[in-house]
N, C-alpha and C positions, 0 to 999 in steps of 0.2 A: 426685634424691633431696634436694638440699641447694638452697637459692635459689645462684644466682649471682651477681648482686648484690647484696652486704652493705655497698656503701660506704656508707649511712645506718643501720648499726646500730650499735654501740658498739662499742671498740677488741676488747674483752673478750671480746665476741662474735663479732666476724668471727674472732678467733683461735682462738678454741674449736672453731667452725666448718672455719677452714684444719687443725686438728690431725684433727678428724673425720677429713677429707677421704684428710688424708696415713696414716692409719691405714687407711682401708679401700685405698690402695695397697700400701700395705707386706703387708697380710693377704691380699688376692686384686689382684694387680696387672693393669692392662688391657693387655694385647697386641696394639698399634696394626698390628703388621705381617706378616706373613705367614711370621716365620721361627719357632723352636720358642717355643711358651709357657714362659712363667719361669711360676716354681711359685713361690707366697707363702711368709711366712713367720708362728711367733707372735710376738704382741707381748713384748717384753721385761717385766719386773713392773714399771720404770719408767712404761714407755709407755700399762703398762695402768692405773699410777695418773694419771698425767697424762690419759687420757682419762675416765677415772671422775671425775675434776676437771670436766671440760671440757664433760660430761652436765648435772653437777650444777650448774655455771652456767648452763648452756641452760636446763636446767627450771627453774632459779629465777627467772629472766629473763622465760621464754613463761610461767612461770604465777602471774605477779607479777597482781595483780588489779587490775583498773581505778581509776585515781583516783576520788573521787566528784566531782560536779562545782563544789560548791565547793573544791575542792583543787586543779583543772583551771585554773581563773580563777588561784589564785594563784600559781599557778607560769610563767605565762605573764608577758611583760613588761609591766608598768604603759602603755607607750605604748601596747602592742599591742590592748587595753581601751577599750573605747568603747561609747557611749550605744546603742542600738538605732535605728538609720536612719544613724549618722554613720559617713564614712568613717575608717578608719584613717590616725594621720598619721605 
């Protein structure tokens, strides 16, 4: 459901992401072994604001709009900026 590697997204967001995670354990937990299933639990009103926190970073994040592409050039490093045929130095 969730990507598993987040090491290139932002602190912000892997951790949004880590609480997701740990909330749908706490709610329906996976039962790795063969002995009696543990039954979930609800979320405390804490947990449930914390994760309504953790939504509303996500969607702010995924539905942040594309830079245009003059904005693209500026944000990018001045070295990294080059003529059309030259390499990067």
């Amino acid at each position: 459901m969730f990507p598993t590697e987040v090491s290139n997204l932002p602190g912000q967001i892997e951790a949004a992401l880590q609480f997701l995670r740990f909330t749908e354990e706490i709610v329906a937990p996976k039962n790795y072994g063969g002995g009696t299933p543990e039954a979930g639990r609800d979320l405390s009103r804490t947990e449930l604001e914390v994760k309504d926190s953790a939504l509303t970073v996500l969607l702010e994040y995924f539905n942040h709009p594309v830079p245009a592409p003059e904005q693209r050039q500026s944000l990018q490093p001045s070295a990294a900026i080059s003529k059309p045929g030259e390499l990067p130095t």
